[in-house]
C-alpha positions as CSV (number, residue, x, y, z in Angstrom):
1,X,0.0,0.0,0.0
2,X,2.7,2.5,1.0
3,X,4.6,1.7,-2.5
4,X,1.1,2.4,-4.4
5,X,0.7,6.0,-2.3
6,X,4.9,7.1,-3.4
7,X,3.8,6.0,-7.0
8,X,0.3,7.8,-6.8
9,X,2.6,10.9,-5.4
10,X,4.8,11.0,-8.2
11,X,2.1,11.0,-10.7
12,X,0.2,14.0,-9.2
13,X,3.6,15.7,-9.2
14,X,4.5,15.5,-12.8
15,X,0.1,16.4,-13.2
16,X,1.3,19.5,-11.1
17,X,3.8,20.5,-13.4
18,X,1.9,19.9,-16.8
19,X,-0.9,22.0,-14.9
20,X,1.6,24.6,-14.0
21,X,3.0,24.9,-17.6
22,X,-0.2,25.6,-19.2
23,X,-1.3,28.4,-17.0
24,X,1.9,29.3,-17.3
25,X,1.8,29.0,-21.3
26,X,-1.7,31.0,-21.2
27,X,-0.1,34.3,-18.8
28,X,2.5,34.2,-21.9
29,X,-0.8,35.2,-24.4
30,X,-1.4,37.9,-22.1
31,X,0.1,41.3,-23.0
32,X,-2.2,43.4,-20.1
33,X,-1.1,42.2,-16.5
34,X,-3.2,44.5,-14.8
35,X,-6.6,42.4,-16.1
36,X,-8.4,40.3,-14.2
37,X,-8.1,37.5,-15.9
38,X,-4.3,37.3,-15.4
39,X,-3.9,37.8,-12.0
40,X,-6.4,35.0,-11.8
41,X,-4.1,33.1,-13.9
42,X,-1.3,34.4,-11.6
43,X,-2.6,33.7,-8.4
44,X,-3.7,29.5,-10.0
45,X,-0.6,29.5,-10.7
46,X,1.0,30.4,-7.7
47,X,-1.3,28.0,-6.1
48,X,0.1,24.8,-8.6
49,X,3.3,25.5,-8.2
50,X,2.7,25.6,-3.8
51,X,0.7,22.5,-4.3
52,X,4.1,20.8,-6.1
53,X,6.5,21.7,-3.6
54,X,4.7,20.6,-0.6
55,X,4.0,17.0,-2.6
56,X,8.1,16.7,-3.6
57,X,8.0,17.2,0.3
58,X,5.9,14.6,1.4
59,X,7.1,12.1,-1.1
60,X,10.7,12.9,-0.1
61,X,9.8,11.9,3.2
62,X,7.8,8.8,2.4
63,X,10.6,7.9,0.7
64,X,12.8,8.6,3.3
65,X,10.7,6.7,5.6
66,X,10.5,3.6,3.4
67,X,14.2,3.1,2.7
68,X,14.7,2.6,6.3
């Protein structure tokens, strides 16, 4: 069970990332940073990108825990 959860973790990471580099891909079509729309953009992203580091966290731990 605990291999399946590290596995399950490192496929939500690289989901994470593809997630992260299409917002990111649609702020680049933006040209007004001021709208609404991109700092919605802005703030999903910043929200993906908090989501992936605090995963590569827990899975580094898991792992941590299971080699031992």
């Amino acid at each position: 069970m605990s291999n399946q959860l590290i596995e399950y973790m490192k496929l939500h990471l690289i989901s994470l990332q593809q997630d992260a580099d299409n917002v990111q891909a649609e702020m680049d079509t933006y040209e007004e940073m001021e709208s609404n729309e991109y700092q919605a953009l802005e703030i999903e992203h910043i929200s993906l990108n908090g989501q992936y580091i605090a995963t590569a966290h827990l899975l580094s731990v898991a792992e941590d825990i299971m080699a031992q």
